[in-house]
N, C-alpha and C positions, 0 to 999 in steps of 0.2 A: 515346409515340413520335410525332415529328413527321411527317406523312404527305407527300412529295413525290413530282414527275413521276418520280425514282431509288427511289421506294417498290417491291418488289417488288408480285404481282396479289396474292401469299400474304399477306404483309403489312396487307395496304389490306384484306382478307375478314376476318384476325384484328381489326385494332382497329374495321373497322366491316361489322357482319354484313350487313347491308339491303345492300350494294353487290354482292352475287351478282345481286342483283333489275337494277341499274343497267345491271352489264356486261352483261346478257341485253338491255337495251333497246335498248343499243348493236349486239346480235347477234354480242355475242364469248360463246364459252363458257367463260368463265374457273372458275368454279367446280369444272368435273370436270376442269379441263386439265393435267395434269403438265407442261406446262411452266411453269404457274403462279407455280410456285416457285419460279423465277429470272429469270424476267422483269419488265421493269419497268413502269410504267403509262407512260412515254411510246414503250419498246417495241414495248409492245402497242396502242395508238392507232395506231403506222406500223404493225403487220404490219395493222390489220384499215381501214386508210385511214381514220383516226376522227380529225377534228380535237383536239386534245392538250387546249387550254383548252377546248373544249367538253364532252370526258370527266372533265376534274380538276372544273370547275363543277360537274356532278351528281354527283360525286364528295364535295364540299365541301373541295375541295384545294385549299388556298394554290398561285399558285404560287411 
């Protein structure tokens, strides 16, 4: 699967597991978050005010 900013957070933890580490650096807690699952990585960059291409880069997300 292609990973993009419309990736859900569930998504992005399934095909790359080290990113629970990533989003903690960022200070989102996406790992235990039930809304994990339907939100998206450019979503959750605006809810937690996280530059978008700054989270896909450590992410390793095209954008």
């Amino acid at each position: 699967m292609a990973l993009s900013k419309d990736s859900t957070i569930l998504e992005v933890l399934q095909e790359k597991p080290d990113a629970g580490a990533i989003f903690a650096r960022f200070g989102m807690g996406c790992v235990g978050c039930a809304i994990s699952r339907g939100e998206t990585v450019a979503e959750a960059a605006a809810a937690h005010g996280i530059p978008l291409e700054e989270l896909m880069s450590a992410l390793g997300i095209s954008a």
